[in-house]
ZAKE-770022 format. One record per atom (N, C-alpha, C, O): atom name; x, y, z; residue in three letters. Coordinates in steps of 0.1 Angstrom, whole numbers, padded with zeros to 4 digits. Atoms other than C-alpha are relative to their C-alpha. Example, Ala and Ser with C-alpha at 12.3 -4.5 7.8 and 13.67 -1.06 7.14 Angstrom:
% residues 2
BADO at     X     Y     Z  aa
BADO  N  0009 -0012  0000 ALA
BADO CA  0123 -0045  0078 ALA
BADO  C  0009  0012  0000 ALA
BADO  O  0019  0012  0007 ALA
BADO  N -0009 -0011  0000 SER
BADO CA  0137 -0011  0071 SER
BADO  C -0008  0011  0008 SER
BADO  O -0003  0022  0009 SER
This chain:
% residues 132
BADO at     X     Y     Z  aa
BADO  N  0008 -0012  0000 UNK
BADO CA  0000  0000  0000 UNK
BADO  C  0009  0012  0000 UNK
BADO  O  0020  0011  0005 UNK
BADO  N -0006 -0017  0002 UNK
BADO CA  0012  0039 -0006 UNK
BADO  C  0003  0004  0011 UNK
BADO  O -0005  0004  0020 UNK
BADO  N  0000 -0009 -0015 UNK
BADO CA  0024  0054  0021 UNK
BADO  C -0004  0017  0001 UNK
BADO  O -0007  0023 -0009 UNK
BADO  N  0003 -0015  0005 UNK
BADO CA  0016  0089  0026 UNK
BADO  C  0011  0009 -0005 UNK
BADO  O  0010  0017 -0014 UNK
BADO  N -0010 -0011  0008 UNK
BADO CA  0047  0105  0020 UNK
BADO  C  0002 -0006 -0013 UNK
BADO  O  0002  0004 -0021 UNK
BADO  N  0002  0002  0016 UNK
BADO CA  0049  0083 -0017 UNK
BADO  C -0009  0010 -0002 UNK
BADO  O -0005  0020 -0008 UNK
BADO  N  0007 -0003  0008 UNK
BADO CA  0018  0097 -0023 UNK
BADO  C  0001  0019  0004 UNK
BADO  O -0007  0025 -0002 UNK
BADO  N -0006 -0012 -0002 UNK
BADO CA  0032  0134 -0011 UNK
BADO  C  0010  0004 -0011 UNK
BADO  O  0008  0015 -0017 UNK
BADO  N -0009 -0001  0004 UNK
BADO CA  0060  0131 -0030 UNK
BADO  C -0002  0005 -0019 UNK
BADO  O  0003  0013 -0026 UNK
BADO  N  0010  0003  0010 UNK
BADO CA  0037  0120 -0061 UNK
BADO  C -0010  0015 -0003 UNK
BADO  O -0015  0016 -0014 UNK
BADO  N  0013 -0013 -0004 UNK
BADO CA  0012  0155 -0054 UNK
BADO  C  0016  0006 -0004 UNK
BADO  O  0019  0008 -0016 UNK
BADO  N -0008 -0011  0006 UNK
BADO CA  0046  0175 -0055 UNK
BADO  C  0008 -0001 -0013 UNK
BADO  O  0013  0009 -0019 UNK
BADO  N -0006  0000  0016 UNK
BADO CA  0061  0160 -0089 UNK
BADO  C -0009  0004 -0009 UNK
BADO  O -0006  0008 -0020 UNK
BADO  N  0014 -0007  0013 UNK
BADO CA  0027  0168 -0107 UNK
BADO  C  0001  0012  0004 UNK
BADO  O  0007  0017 -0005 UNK
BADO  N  0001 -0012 -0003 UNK
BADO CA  0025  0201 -0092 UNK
BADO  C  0012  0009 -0005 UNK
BADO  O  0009  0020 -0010 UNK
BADO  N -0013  0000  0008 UNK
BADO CA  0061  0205 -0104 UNK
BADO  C -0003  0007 -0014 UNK
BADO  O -0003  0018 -0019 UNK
BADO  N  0004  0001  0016 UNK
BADO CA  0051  0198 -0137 UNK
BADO  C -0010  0009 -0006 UNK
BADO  O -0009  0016 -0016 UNK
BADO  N  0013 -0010  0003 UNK
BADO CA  0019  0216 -0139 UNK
BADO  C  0006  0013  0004 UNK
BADO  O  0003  0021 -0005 UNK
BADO  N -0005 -0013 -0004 UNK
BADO CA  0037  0246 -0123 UNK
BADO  C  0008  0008 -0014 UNK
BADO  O  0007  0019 -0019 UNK
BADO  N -0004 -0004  0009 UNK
BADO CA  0063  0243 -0151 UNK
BADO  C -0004  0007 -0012 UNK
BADO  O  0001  0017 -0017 UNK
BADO  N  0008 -0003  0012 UNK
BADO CA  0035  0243 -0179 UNK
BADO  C -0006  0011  0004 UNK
BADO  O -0006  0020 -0005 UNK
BADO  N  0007 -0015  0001 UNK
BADO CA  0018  0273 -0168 UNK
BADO  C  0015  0011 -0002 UNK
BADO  O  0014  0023 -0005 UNK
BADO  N -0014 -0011 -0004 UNK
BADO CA  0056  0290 -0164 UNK
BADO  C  0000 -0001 -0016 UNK
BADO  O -0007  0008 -0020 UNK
BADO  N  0000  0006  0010 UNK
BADO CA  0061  0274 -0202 UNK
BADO  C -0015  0013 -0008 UNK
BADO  O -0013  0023 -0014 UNK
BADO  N  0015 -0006  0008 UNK
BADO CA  0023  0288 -0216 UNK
BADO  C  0003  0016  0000 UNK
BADO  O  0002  0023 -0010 UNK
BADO  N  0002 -0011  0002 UNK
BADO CA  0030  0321 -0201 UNK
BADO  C  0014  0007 -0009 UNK
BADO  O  0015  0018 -0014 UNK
BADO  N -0013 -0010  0007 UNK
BADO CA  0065  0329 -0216 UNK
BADO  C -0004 -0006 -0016 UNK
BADO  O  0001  0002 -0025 UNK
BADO  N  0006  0002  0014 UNK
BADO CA  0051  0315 -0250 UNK
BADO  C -0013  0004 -0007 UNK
BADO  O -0015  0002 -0019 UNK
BADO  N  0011 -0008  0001 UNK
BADO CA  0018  0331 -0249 UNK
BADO  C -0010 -0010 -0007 UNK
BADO  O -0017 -0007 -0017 UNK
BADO  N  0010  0006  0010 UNK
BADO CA -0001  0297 -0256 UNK
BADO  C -0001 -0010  0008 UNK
BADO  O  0008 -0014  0015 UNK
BADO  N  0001  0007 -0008 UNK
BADO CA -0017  0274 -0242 UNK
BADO  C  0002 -0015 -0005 UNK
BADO  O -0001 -0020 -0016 UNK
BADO  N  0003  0017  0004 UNK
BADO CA -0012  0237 -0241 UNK
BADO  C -0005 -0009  0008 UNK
BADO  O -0002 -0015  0019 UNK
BADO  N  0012  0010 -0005 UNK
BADO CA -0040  0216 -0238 UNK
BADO  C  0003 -0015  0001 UNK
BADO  O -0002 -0024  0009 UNK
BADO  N  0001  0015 -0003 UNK
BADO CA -0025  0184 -0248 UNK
BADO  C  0007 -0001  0008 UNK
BADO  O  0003 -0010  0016 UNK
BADO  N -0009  0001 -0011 UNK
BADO CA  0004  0187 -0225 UNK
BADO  C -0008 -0004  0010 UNK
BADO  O -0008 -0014  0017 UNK
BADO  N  0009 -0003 -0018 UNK
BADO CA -0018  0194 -0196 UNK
BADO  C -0009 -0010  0001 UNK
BADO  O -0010 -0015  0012 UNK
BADO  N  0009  0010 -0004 UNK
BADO CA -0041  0168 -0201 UNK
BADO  C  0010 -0012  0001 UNK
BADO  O  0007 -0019  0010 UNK
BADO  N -0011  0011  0000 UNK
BADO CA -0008  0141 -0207 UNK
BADO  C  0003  0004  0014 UNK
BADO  O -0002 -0004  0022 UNK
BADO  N -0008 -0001 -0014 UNK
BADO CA  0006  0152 -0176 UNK
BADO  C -0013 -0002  0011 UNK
BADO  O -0010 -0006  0022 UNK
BADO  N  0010  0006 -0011 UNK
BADO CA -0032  0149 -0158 UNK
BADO  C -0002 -0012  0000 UNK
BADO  O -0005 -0018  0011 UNK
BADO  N  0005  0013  0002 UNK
BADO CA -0037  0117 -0175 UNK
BADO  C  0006 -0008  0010 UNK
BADO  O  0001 -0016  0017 UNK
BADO  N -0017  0007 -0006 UNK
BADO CA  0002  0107 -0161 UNK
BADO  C -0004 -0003  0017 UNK
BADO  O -0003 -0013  0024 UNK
BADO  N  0002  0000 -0016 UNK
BADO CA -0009  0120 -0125 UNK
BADO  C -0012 -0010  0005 UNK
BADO  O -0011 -0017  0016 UNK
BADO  N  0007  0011 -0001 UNK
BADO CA -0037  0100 -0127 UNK
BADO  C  0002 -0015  0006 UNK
BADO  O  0001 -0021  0016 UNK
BADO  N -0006  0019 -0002 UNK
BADO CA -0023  0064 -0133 UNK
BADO  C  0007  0004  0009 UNK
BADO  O  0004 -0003  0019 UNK
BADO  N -0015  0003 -0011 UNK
BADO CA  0006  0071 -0111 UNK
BADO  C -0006 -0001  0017 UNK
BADO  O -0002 -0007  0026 UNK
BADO  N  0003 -0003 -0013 UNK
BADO CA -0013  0082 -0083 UNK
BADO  C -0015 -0012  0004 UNK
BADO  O -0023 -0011  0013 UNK
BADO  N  0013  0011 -0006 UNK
BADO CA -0041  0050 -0084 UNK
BADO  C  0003 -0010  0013 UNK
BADO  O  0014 -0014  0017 UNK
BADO  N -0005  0011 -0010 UNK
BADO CA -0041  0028 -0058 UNK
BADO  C -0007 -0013 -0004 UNK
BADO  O -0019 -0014 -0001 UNK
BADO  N  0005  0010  0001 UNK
BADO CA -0045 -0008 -0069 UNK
BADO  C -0008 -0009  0007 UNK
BADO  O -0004 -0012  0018 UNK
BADO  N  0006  0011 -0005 UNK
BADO CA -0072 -0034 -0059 UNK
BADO  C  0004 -0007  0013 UNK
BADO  O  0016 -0008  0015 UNK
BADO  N -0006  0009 -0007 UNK
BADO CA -0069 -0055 -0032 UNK
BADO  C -0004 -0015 -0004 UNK
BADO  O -0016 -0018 -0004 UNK
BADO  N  0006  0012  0004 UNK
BADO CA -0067 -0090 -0043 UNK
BADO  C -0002 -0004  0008 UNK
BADO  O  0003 -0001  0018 UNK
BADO  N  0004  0007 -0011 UNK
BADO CA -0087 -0116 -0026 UNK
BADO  C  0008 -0016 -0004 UNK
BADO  O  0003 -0026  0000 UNK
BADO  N -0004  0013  0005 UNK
BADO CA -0066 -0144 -0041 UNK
BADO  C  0012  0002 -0003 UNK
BADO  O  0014  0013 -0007 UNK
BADO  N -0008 -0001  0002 UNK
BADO CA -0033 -0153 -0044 UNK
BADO  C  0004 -0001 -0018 UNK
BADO  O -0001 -0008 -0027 UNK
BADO  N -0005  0004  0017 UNK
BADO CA -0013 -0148 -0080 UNK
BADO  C  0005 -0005  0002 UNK
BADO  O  0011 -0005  0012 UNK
BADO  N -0007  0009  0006 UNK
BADO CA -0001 -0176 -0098 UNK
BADO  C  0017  0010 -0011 UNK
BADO  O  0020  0022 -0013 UNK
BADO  N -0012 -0007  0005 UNK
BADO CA  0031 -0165 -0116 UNK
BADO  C -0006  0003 -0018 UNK
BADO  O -0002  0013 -0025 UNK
BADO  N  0005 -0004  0009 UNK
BADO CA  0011 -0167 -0149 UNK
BADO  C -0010  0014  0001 UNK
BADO  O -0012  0021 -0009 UNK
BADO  N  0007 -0011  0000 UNK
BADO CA -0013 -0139 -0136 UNK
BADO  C  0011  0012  0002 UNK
BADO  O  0012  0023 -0004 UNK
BADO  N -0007 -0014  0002 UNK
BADO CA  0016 -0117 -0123 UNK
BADO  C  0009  0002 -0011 UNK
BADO  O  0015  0012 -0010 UNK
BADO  N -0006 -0002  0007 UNK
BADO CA  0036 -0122 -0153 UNK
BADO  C -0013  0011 -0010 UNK
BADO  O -0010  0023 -0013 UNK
BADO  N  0014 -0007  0008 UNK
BADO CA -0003 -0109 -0174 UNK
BADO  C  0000  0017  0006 UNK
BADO  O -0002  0027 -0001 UNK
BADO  N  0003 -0010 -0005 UNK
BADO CA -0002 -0083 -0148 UNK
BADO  C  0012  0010 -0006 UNK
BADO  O  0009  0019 -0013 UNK
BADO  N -0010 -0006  0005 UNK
BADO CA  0034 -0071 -0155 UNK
BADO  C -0002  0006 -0019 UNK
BADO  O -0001  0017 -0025 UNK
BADO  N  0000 -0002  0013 UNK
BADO CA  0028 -0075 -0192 UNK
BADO  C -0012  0016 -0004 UNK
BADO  O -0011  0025 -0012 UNK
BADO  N  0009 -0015 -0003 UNK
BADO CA -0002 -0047 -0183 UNK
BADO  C  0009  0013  0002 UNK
BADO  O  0011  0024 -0003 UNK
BADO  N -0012 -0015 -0009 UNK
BADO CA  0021 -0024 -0164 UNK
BADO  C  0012  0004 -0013 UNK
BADO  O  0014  0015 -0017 UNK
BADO  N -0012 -0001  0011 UNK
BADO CA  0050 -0027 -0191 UNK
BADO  C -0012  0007 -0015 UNK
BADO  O -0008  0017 -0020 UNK
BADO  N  0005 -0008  0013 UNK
BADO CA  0022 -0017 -0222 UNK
BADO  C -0004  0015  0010 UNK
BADO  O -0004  0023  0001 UNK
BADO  N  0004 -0014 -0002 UNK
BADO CA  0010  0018 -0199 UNK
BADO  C  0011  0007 -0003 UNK
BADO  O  0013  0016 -0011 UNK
BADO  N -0015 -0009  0003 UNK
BADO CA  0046  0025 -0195 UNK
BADO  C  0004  0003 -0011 UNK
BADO  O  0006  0015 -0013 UNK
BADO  N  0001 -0008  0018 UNK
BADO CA  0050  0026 -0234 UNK
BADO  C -0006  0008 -0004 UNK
BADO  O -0003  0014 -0014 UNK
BADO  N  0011 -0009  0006 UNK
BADO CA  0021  0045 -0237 UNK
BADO  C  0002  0010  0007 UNK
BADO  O -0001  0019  0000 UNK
BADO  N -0007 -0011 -0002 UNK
BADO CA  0035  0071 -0214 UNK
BADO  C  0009  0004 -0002 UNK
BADO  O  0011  0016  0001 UNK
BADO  N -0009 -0002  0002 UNK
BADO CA  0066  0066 -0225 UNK
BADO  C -0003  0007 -0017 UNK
BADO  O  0006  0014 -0021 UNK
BADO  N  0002 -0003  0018 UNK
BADO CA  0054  0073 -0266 UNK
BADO  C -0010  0016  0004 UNK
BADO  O -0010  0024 -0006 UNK
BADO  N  0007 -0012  0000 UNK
BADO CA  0030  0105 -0250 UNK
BADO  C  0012  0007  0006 UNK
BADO  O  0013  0019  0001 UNK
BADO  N -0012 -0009  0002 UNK
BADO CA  0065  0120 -0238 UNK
BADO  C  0006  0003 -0003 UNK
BADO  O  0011  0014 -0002 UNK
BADO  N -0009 -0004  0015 UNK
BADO CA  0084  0112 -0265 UNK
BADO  C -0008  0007 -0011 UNK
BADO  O -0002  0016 -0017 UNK
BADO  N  0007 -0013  0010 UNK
BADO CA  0053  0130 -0289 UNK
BADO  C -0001  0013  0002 UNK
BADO  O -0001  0021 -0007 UNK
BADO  N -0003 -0015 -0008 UNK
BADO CA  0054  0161 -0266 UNK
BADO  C  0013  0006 -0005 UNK
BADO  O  0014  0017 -0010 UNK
BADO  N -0012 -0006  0002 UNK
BADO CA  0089  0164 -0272 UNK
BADO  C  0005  0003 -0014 UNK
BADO  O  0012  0012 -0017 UNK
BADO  N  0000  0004  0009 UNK
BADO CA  0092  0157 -0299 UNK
BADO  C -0004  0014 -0012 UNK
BADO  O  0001  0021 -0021 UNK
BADO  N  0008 -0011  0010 UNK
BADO CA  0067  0181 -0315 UNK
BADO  C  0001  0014  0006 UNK
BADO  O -0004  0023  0000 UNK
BADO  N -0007 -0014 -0008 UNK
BADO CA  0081  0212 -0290 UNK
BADO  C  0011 -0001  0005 UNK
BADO  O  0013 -0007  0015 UNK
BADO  N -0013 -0001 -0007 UNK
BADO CA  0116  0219 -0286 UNK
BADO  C -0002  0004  0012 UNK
BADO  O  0006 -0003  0019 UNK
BADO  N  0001 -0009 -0013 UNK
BADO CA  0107  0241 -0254 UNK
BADO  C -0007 -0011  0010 UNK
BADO  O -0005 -0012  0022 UNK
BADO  N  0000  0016 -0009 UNK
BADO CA  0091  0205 -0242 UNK
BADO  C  0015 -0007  0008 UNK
BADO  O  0019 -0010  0019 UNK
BADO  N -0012  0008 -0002 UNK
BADO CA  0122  0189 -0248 UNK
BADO  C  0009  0006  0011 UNK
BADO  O  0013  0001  0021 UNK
BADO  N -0015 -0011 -0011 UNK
BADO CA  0147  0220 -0232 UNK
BADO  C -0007 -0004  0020 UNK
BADO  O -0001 -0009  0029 UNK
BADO  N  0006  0001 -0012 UNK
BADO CA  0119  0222 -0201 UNK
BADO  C  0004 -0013  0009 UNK
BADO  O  0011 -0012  0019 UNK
BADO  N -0006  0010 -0007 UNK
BADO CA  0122  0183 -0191 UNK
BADO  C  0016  0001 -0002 UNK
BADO  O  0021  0003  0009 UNK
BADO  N -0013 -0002 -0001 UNK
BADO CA  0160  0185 -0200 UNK
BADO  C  0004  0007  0018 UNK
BADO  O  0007  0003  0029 UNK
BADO  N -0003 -0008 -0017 UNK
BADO CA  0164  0212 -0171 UNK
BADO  C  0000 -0002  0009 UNK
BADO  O  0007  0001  0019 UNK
BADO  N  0006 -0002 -0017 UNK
BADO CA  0143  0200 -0148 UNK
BADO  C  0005 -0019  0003 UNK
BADO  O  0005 -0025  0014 UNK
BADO  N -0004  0016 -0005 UNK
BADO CA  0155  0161 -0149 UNK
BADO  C  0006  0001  0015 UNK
BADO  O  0003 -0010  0021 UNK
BADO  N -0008  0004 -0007 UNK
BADO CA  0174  0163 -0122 UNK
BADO  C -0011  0000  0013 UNK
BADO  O -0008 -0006  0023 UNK
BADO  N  0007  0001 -0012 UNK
BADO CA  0141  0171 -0099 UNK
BADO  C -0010 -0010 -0004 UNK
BADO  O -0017 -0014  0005 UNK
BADO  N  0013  0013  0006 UNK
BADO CA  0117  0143 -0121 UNK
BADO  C  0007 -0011  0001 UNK
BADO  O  0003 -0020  0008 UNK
BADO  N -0007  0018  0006 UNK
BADO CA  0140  0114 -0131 UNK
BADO  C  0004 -0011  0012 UNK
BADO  O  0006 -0023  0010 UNK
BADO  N -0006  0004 -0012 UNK
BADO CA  0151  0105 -0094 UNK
BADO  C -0014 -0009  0007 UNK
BADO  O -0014 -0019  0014 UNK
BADO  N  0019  0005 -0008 UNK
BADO CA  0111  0099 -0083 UNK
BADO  C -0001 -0011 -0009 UNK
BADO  O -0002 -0022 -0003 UNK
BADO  N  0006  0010  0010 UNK
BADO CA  0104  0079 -0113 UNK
BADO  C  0007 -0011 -0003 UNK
BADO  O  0001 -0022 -0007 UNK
BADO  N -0008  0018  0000 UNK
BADO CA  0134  0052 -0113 UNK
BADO  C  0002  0000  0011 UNK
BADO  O  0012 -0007  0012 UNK
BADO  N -0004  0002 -0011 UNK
BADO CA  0134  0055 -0075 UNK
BADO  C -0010 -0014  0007 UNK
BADO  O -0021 -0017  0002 UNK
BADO  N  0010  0009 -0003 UNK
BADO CA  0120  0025 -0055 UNK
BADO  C -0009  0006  0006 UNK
BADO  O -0012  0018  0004 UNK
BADO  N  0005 -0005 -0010 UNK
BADO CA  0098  0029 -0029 UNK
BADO  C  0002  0002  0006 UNK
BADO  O -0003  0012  0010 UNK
BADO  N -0011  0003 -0012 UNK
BADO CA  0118  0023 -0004 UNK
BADO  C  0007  0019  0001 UNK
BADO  O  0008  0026  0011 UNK
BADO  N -0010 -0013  0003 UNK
BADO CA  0138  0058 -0017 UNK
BADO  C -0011  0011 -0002 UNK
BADO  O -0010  0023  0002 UNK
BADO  N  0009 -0014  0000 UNK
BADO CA  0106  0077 -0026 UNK
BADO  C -0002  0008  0010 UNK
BADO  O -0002  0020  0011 UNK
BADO  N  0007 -0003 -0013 UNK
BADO CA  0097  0077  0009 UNK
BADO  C  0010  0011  0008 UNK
BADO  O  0007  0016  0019 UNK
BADO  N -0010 -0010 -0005 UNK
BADO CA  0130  0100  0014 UNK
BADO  C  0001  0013 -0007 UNK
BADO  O  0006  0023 -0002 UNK
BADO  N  0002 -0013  0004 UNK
BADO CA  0124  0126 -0009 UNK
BADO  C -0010  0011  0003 UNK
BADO  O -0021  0009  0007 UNK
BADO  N  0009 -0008 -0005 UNK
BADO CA  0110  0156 -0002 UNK
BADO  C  0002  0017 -0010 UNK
BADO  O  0013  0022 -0012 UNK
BADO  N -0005 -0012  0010 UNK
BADO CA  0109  0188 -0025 UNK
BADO  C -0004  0008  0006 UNK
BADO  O -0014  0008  0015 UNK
BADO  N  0001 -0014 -0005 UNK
BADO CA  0114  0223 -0020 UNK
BADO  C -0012  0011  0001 UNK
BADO  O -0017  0014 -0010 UNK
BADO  N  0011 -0008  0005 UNK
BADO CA  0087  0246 -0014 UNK
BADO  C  0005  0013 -0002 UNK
BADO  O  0015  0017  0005 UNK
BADO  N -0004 -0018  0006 UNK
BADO CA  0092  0282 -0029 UNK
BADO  C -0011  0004  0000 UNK
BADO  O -0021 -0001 -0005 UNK
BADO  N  0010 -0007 -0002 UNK
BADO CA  0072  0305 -0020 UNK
BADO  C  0003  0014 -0010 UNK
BADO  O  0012  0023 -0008 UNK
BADO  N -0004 -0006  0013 UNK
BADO CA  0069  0326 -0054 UNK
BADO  C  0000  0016  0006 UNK
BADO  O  0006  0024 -0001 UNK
BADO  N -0002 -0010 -0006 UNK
BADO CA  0066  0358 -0030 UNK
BADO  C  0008  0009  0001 UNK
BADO  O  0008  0021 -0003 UNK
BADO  N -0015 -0004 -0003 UNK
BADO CA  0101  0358 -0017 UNK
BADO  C  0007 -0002 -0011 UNK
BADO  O  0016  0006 -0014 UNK
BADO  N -0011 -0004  0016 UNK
BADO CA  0115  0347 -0054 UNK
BADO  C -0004  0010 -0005 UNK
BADO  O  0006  0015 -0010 UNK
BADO  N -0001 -0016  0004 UNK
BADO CA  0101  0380 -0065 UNK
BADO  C  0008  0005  0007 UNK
BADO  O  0018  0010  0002 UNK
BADO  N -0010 -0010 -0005 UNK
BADO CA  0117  0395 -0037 UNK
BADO  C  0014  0003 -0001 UNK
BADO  O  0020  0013 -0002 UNK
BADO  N -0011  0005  0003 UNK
BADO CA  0147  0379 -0042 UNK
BADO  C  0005  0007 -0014 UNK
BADO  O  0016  0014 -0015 UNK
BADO  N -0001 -0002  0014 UNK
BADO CA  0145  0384 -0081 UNK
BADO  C  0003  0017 -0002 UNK
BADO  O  0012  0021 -0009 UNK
BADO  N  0001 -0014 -0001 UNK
BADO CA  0138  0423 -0074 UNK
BADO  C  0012  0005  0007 UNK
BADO  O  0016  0017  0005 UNK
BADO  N -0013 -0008 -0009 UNK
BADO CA  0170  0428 -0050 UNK
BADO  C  0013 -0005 -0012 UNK
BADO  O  0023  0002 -0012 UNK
BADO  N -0014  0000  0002 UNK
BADO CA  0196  0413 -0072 UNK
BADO  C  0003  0008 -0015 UNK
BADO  O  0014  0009 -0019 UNK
């Protein structure tokens, strides 16, 4: 089961991302609809919480299961390669920001549960931004 800080962790990488895309929309004066829905879709699946089985799997059902889990991952994996693909300022954006996405997403669970991201309070980066 999820723990709360995974699913903490999970709430601040979409928020992340969504934060990005409006930063993205407004310095290009446009909105993007498919993005925003790929990345709701993304938050979605990531953030479900599975069934509880009442039965043990056989190794042929979690092999079926895996083979499930392995075709979404291509299908989010082929919606962020067409994002990028078709917007360089896609591609530059994740480039930049890897270093705060890619760590969550090949992390186990075990490691999620240690992450914790920064909150910025867009206030003080004006202020900040304004003094230097």
């Amino acid at each position: 089961m999820a723990s709360s800080q995974e699913g903490k962790a999970d709430a601040q990488l979409f928020q992340l991302l969504s934060n990005l895309l409006q930063q993205v929309e407004a310095l290009t004066n446009q909105e993007e609809v498919e993005l925003r829905s790929k990345i709701e879709a993304l938050g979605l699946e990531v953030t479900k919480v599975p069934p509880k089985s009442t039965k043990n799997l056989d190794e042929l059902e979690i092999a079926r299961e895996l083979d499930k889990l392995s075709a979404k991952l291509d299908d989010v994996d082929e919606m962020i390669s067409s994002a990028v693909a078709a917007d360089p300022q896609v591609q530059s954006l994740l480039s930049g920001t890897a270093d705060l996405w890619w760590p969550v997403i090949t992390a186990t669970a075990d490691e999620r549960q240690n992450f914790t991201a920064p909150v910025v309070d867009d206030k003080l980066k004006e202020k900040s931004n304004a003094s230097d």
